[in-house]
C-alpha positions as CSV (number, residue, x, y, z in Angstrom):
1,X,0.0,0.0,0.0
2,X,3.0,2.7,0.5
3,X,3.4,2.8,-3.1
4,X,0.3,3.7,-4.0
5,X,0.5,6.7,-1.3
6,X,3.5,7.6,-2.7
7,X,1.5,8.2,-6.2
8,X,-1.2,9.5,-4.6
9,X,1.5,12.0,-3.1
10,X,2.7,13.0,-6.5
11,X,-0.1,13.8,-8.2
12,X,-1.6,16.2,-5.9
13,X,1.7,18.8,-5.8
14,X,1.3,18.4,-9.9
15,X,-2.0,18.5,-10.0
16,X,-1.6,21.7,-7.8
17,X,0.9,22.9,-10.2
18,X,-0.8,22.8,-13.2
19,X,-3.3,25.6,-12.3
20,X,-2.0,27.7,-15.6
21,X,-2.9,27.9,-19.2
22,X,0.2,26.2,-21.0
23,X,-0.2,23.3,-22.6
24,X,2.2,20.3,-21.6
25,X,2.0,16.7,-23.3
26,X,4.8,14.7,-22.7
27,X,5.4,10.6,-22.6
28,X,8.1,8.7,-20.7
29,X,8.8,11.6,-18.6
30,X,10.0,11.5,-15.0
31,X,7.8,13.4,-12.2
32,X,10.5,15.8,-11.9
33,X,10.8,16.4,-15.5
34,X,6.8,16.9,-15.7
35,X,7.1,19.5,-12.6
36,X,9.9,21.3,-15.0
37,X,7.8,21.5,-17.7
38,X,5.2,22.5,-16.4
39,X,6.1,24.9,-14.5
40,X,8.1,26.5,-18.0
41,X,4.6,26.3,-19.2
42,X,3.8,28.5,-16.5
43,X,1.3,26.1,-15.2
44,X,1.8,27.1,-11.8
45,X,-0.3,29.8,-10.7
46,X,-3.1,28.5,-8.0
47,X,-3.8,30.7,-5.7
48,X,-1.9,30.8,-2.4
49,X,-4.0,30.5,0.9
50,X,-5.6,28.0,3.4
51,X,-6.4,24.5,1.3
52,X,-8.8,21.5,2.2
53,X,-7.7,18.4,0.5
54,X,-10.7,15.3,0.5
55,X,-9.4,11.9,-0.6
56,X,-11.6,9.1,-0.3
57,X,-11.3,5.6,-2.2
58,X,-14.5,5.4,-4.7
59,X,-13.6,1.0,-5.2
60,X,-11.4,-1.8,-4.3
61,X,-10.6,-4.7,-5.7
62,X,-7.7,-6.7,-3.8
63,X,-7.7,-10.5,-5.2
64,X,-7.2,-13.6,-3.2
65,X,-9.4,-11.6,0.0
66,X,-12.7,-13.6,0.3
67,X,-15.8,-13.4,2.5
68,X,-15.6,-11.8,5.8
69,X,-12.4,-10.9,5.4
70,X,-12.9,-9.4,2.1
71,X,-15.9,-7.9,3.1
72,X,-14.2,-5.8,6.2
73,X,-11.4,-4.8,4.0
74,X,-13.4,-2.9,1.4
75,X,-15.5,-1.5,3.8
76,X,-13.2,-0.4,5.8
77,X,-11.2,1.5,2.9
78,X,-14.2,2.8,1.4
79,X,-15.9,4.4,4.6
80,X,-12.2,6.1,5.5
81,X,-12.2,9.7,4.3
82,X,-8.9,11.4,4.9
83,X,-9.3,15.4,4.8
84,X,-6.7,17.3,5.8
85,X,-5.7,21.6,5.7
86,X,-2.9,22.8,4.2
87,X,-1.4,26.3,4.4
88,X,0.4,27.0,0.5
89,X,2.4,30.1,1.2
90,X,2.9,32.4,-2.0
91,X,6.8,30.6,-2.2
92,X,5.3,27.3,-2.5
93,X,2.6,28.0,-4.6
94,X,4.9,28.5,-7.6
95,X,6.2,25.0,-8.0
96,X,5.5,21.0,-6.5
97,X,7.4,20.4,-3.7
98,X,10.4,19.1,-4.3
99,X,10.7,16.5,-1.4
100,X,7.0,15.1,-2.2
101,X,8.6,14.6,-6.1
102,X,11.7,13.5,-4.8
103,X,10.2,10.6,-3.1
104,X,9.8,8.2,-5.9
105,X,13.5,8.4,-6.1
106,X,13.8,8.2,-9.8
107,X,11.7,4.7,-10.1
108,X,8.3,6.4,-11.5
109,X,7.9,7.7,-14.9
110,X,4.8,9.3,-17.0
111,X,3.6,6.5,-19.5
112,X,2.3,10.0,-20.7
113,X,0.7,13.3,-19.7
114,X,-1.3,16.2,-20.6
115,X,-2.6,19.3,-18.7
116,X,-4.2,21.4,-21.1
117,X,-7.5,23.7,-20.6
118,X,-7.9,23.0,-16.9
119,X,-7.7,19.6,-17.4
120,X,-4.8,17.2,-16.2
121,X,-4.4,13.5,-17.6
122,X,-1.7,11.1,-17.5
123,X,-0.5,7.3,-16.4
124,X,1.8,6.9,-14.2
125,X,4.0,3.7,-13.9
126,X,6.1,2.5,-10.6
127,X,7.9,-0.7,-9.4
128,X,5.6,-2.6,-7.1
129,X,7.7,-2.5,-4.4
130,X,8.0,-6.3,-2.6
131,X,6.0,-7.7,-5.3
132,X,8.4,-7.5,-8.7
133,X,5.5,-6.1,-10.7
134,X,4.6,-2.3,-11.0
135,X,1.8,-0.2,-10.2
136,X,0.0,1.9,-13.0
137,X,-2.1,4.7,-12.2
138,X,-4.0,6.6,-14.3
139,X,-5.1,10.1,-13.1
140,X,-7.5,12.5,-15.1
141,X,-8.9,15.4,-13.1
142,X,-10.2,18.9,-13.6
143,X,-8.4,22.0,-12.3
144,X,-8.6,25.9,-11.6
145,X,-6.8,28.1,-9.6
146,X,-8.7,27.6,-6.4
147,X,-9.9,23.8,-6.7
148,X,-9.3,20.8,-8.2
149,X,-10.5,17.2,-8.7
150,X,-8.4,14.1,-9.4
151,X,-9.8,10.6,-9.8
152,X,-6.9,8.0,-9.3
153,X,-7.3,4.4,-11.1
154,X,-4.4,2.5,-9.2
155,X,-3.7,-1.1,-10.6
156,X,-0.8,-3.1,-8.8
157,X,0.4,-6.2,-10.5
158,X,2.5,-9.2,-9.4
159,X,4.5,-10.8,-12.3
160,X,2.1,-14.0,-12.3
161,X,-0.5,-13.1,-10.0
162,X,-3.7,-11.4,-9.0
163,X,-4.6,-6.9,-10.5
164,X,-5.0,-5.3,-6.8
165,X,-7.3,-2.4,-8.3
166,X,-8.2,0.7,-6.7
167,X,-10.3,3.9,-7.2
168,X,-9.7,6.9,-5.3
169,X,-10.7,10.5,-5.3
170,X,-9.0,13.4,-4.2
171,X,-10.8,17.3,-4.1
172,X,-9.0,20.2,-2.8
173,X,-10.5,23.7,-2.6
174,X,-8.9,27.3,-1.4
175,X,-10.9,28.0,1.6
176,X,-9.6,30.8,2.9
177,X,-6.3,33.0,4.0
178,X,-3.3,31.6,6.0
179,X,-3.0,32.9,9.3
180,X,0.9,34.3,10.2
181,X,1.1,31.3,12.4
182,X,0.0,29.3,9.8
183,X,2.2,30.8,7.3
184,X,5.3,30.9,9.5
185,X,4.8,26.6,10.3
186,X,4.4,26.4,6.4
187,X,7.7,28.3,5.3
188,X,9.9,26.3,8.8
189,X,8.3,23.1,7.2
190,X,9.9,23.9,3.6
191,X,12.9,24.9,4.9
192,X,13.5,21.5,6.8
């Protein structure tokens, strides 16, 4: 499951980032070199502020879970809602965060990917780690400069075995200002 937050984890800062009107298409890319493109594109301008981020997974599908057990797994994924509030400063706003990017450590690369018109689209491809397969993820969202909405279709394969499929969804929205205390714990948490 920590790979699939890791690519959840990437494509929000991008998704973020790509709150501009240039066009970027690009296949067999690396995060970082997306991030660099886009933000030449000058695909970075959301709005700084207080931001609410929703992500909730929409389906599961984990073969070789049956009955009860199955059962309680799903349910349990699918009732968890993780929200969280963010303060962007004006700093960050202008590109992804490095360390988020940084974390795939040069394993994931863009299949292909296209933010054009306010809308983002891509698939993203990463080792499986402790499986030998790789996980694909497709994202295709919508975007502005004070919301967006990405739905994630995560499918981790074992070389052999069982598609683990999953469907999340993940809405942020500006909600407000940054307070200074909010701002000062943003910029002390880049700077660490």
């Amino acid at each position: 499951m920590r790979h699939i937050a890791t690519a959840c984890l990437i494509t929000l800062p991008l998704a973020l980032a790509a709150c501009g009107d240039g066009e970027v298409a690009m296949t067999n890319a690396t995060p970082e070199e997306v991030a660099a493109t886009v933000e030449k594109s000058g695909g970075t301008q959301f709005n700084p502020g207080k931001w609410e981020t929703t992500m909730q997974t929409v389906s599961v599908d984990i073969p070789g879970l049956e009955g009860p057990m199955k059962a309680q797994m799903t349910d349990m994924m699918l009732k968890k809602v993780q929200k969280s509030t963010t303060c962007i400063t004006a700093a960050q706003a202008k590109s992804p965060p490095a360390e988020v990017i940084a974390r795939t450590q040069g394993r994931c690369k863009y299949e292909n990917f296209k933010m054009d018109g306010g809308r983002i689209e891509g698939t993203l491809i990463c080792p499986a780690e402790g499986m030998g397969g790789e996980m694909r993820m497709q994202v295709a969202g919508t975007f502005s400069d004070d919301a967006y909405t990405i739905d994630n279709d995560m499918k981790a394969t074992a070389p052999g075995g069982p598609v683990m499929s999953i469907k999340a969804r993940t809405t942020g929205k500006r909600i407000g200002d940054c307070t200074p205390e909010e701002e000062k714990a943003a910029e002390a948490e880049a700077a660490a």
